[in-house]
C-alpha positions as CSV (number, residue, x, y, z in Angstrom):
1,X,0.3,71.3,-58.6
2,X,1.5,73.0,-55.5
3,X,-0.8,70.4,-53.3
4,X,0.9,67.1,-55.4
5,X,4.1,68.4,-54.2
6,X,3.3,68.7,-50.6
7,X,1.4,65.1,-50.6
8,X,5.0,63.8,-52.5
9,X,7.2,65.3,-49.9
10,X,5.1,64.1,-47.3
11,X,5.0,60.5,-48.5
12,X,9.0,60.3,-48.9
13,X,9.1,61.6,-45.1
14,X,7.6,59.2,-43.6
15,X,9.3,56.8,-45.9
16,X,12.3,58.2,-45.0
17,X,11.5,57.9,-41.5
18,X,10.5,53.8,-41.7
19,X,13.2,53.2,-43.2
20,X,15.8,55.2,-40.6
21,X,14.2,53.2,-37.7
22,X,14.4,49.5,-39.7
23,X,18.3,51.0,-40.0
24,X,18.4,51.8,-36.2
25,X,16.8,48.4,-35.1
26,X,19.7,45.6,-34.0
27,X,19.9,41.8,-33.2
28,X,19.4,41.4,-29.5
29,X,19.5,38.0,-27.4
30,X,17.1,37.3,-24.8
31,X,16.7,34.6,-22.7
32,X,13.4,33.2,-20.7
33,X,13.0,32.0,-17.2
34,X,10.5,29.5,-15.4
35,X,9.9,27.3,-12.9
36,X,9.9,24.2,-15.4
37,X,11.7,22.6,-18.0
38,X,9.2,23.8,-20.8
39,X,10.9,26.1,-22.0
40,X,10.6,25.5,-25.8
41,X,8.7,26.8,-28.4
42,X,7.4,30.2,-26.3
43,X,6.4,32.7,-29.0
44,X,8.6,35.8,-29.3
45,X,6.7,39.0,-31.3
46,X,8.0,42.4,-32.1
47,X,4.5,43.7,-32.8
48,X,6.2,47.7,-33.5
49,X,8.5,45.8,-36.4
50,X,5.9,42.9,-36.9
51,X,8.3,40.4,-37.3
52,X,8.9,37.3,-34.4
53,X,10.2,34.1,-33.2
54,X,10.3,31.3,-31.4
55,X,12.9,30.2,-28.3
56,X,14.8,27.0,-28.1
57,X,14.8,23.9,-25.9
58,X,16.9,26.1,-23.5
59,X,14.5,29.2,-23.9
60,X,16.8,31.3,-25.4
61,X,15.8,33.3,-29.1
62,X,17.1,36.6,-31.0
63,X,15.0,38.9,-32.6
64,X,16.0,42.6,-33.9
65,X,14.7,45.6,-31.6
66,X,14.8,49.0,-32.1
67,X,14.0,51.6,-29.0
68,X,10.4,51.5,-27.5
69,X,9.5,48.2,-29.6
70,X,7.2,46.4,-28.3
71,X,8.1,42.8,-27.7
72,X,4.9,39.9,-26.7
73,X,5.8,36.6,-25.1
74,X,3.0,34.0,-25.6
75,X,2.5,30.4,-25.5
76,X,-0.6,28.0,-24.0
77,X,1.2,27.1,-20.7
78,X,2.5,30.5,-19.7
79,X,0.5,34.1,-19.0
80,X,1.3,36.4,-21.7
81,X,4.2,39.2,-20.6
82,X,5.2,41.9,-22.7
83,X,7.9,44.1,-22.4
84,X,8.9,47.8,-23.9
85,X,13.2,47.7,-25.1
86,X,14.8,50.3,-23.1
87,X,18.3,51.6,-23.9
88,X,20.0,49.9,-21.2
89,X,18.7,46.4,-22.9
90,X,20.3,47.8,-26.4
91,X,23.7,48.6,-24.3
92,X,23.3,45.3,-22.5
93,X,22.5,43.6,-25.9
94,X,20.8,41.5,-23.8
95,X,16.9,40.6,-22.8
96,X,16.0,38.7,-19.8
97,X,12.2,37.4,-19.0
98,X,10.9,35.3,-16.2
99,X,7.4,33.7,-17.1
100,X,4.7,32.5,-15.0
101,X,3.0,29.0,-15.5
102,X,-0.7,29.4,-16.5
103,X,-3.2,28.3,-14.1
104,X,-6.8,26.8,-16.3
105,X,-9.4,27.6,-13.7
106,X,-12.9,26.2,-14.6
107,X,-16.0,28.5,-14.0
108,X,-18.5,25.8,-13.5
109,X,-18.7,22.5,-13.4
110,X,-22.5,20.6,-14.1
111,X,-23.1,17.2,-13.0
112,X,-26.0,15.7,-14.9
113,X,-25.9,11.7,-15.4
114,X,-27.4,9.4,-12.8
115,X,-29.1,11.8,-10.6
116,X,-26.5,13.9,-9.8
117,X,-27.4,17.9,-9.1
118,X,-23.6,19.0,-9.0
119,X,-24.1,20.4,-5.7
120,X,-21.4,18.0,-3.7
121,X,-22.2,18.7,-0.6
122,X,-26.0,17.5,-1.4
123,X,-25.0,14.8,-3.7
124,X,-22.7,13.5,-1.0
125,X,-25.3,13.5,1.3
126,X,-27.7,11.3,-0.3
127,X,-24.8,8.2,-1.0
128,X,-26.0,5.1,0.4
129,X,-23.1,3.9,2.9
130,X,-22.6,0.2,3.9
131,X,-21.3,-0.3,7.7
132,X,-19.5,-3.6,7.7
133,X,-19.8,-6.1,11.1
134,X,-16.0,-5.3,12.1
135,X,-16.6,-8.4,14.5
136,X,-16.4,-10.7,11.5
137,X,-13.9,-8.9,10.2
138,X,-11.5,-10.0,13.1
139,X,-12.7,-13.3,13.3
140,X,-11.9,-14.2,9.7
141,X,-12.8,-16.0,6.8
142,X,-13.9,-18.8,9.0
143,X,-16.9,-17.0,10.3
144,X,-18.4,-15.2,7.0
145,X,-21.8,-16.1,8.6
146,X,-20.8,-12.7,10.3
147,X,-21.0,-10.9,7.1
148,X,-24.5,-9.4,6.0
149,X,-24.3,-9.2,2.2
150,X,-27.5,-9.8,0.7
151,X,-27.7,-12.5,-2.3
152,X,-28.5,-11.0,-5.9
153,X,-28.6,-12.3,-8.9
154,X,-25.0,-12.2,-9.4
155,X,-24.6,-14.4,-6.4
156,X,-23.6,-18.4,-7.0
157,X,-25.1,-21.2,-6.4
158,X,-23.8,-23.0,-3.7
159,X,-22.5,-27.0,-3.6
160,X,-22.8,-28.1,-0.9
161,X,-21.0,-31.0,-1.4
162,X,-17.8,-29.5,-3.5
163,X,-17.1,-27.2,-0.9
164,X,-17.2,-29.8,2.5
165,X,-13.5,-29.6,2.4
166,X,-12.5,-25.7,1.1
167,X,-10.3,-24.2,2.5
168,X,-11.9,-21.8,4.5
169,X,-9.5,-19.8,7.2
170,X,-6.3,-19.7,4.6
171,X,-2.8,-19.5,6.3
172,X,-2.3,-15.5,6.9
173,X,-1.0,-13.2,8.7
174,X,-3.8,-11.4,9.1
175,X,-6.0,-13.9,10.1
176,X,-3.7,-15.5,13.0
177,X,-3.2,-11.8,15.0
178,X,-6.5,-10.7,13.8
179,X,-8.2,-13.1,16.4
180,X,-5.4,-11.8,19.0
181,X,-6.4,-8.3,18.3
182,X,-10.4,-9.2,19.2
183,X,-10.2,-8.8,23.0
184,X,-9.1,-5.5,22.3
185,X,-11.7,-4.0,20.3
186,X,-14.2,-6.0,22.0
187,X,-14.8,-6.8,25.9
188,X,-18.3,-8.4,25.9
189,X,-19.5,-12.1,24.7
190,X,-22.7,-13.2,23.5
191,X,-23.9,-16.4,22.9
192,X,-23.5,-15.9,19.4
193,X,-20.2,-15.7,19.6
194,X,-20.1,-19.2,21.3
195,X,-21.2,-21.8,18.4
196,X,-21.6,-25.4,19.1
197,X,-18.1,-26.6,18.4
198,X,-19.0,-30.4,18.5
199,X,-21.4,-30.6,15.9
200,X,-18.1,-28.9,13.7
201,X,-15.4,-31.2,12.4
202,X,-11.3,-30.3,12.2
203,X,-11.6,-30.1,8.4
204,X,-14.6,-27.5,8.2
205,X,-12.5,-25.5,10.2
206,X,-8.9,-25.8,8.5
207,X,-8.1,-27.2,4.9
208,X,-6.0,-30.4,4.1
209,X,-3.6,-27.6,2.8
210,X,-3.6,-25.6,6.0
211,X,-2.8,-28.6,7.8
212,X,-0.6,-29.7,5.1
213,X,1.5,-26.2,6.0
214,X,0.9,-25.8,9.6
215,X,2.7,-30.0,10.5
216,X,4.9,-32.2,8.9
217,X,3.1,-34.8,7.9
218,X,2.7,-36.6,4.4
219,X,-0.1,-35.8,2.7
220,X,-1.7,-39.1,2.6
221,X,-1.3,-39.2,6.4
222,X,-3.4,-35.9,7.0
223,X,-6.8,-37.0,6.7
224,X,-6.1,-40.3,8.9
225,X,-4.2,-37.8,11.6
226,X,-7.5,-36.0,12.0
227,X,-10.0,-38.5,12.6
228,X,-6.9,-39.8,14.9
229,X,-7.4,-36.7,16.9
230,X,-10.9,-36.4,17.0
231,X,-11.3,-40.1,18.2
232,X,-9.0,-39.3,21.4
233,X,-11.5,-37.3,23.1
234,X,-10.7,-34.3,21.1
235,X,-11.3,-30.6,22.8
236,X,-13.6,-29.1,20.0
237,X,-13.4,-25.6,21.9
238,X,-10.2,-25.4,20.7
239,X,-11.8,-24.4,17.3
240,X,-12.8,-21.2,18.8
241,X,-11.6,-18.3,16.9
242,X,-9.4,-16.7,19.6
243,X,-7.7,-20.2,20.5
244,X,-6.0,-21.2,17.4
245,X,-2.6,-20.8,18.6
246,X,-3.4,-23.0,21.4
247,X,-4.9,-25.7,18.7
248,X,-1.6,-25.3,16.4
249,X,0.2,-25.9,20.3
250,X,-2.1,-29.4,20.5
251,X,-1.9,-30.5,16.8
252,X,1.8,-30.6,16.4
253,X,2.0,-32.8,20.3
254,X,-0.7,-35.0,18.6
255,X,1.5,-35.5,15.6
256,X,4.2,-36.9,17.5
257,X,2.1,-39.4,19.0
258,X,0.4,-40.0,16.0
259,X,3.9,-40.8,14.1
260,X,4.8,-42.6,17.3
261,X,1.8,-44.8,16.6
262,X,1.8,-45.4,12.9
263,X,5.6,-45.6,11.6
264,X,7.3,-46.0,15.7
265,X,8.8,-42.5,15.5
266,X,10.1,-40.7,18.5
């Protein structure tokens, strides 16, 4: 009997003294701080009391603390942080936490389609690269028998006859100072270089459109204008890639003879 007593008196103790500290514990605001604008829904647990929140859009909560509770921040883009209340926090009625952004670091990662080891620096060093002839870079579309792409089976069939008049050079900017820039970047001439300009017509060279943009003629006139010019002992060296501003120079003199001629403009 005298043991029931004991175990009774002990029991309403520590009731007793549950109780006095869920009495002692008071409402408390606290406020989080980080270096970005997510600053809601962070996770706020009093794990002494068991009991918890979350903050709002402005990272600001209130949650009841006693002395020495134990209060967890937690949330997927933060570290956790957890602090102890101290009295000056109950005086100040007032908790302030600055939280720093989680950083994900991967352990390992394992490259396995297409031959790959995952080692890049040996992976790297077994990638095919493709040196491109910069000279026919600089000369332009209208020499893309410079270029040394291999046909495939995605490659089309070529007319002949549908393409006699394509436009080949185009009227850009790139194109025009590209063949100014090619004494620069290149000092030496080969024959190659040098094609047989005479067995090459005006119109293989430059489009009815590019001559269409580059003088003022109709567009029923072009094609007469150019076998015009090439009839009157026509320089075909000046369809040399690095002379086309001399052949723009000759083309719009020829026009004015050529209107001269046809419709007795001046």
């Amino acid at each position: 009997m005298k043991t029931n007593l004991i175990v009774l008196l002990l029991i309403c103790l520590t009731s007793t003294v549950v109780f006095s500290q869920n009495d002692n514990r008071i409402e408390v605001k606290g406020t989080i701080y980080v270096d970005r604008n997510d600053k809601e829904g962070v996770t706020v647990f009093n794990s002494s009391s068991g009991k918890g929140t979350v903050t709002d859009k402005e990272g600001k909560f209130t949650i009841e603390v006693a002395l020495n509770d134990r209060i967890e921040f937690s949330a997927l883009q933060f570290k956790d942080f957890a602090v102890v209340i101290t009295q000056q926090m109950i005086d100040a009625n007032q908790i302030s936490v600055f939280l720093i952004e989680q950083i994900n670091k991967l352990d390992q990662v394992l490259i396995l389609p297409y031959n790959l080891t995952g080692d890049l620096a040996f992976d790297t060093s077994n990638i095919e690269l493709m040196n491109p002839n910069l000279d026919a870079l600089y000369f332009g579309l209208g020499n893309l028998d410079k270029f040394e792409f291999t046909a495939d089976h995605l490659s089309e069939i070529e007319n002949i006859a549908m393409n006699e008049n394509k436009l080949v050079n185009g009227i850009d900017v790139v194109n025009v100072f590209g063949k100014l820039l090619i004494p620069i970047f290149k000092s030496k001439k080969t024959k190659e270089e040098v094609p047989n300009y005479k067995k090459r017509r005006i119109l293989e060279i430059y489009s009815k459109e590019h001559l269409a943009d580059m003088l003022s003629l109709k567009d029923k006139d072009i094609i007469e204008f150019v076998y015009y010019v090439e009839e009157n002992s026509f320089d075909y060296s000046l369809l040399n890639s690095n002379k086309e501003l001399e052949f723009i120079t000759f083309m719009k003199e020829q026009e004015k003879q050529f209107l001269k001629v046809k419709y007795g403009k001046n």
